[in-house]
N, C-alpha and C positions, 0 to 999 in steps of 0.2 A: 504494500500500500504506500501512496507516494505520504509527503509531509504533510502537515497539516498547517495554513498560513494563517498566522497570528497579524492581528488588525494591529498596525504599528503605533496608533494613533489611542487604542486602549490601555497598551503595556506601557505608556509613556503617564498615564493619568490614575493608573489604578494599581493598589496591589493587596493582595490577598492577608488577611489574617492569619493566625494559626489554627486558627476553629473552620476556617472557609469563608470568611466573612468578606467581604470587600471594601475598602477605604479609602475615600477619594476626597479631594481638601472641596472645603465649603466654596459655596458659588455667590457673587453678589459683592465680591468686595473691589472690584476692578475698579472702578469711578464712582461719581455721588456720592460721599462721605460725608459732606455736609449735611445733607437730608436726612441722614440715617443718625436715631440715636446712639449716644455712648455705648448704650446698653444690648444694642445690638451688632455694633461695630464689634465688641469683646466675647458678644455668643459667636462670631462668627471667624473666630482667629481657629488655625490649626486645623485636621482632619474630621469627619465624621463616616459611620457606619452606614452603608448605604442601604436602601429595601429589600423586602425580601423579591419583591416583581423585578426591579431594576438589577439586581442581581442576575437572575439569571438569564437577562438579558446579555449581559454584558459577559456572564462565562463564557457564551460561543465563542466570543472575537478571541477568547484567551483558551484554545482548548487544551494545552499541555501542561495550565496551571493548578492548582489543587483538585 
C-alpha cells in the first residue's frame, strides 16, 4: 500500500495529547484588542482542547498520528 499524505497545513497547527486529544492555540487574538476586554484578552492566551466533532475531523488530515 502506497503512503498515506498528511495535510501539511494541519501538522503545522495541531498536535496531539497523550490521551489523543488535540491542541490547537486559541483563535481571535490577531487584531482588535482594543474592543476586547482584559478579561478576555487573558482567557485567550496559550493553547486549548479542541471538540470532540472537530476532532475527528481533523485526524484524517493527520492519519499516522495517535
Amino acid at each position: 500500500m502506497p503512503k498515506l499524505k498528511t495535510k501539511s497545513g494541519a501538522k503545522k497547527r495541531f498536535k496531539f495529547t497523550a490521551n489523543g486529544k488535540l491542541k490547537h492555540g486559541q483563535a481571535g487574538k490577531r487584531h482588535g484588542m482594543i474592543k476586547r476586554s482584559n478579561e478576555q484578552i487573558r482567557e485567550l492566551r496559550g493553547t486549548t482542547v479542541m471538540s470532540a466533532s472537530e476532532t475527528q475531523r481533523v485526524r484524517r488530515w493527520m492519519p499516522y498520528s495517535a
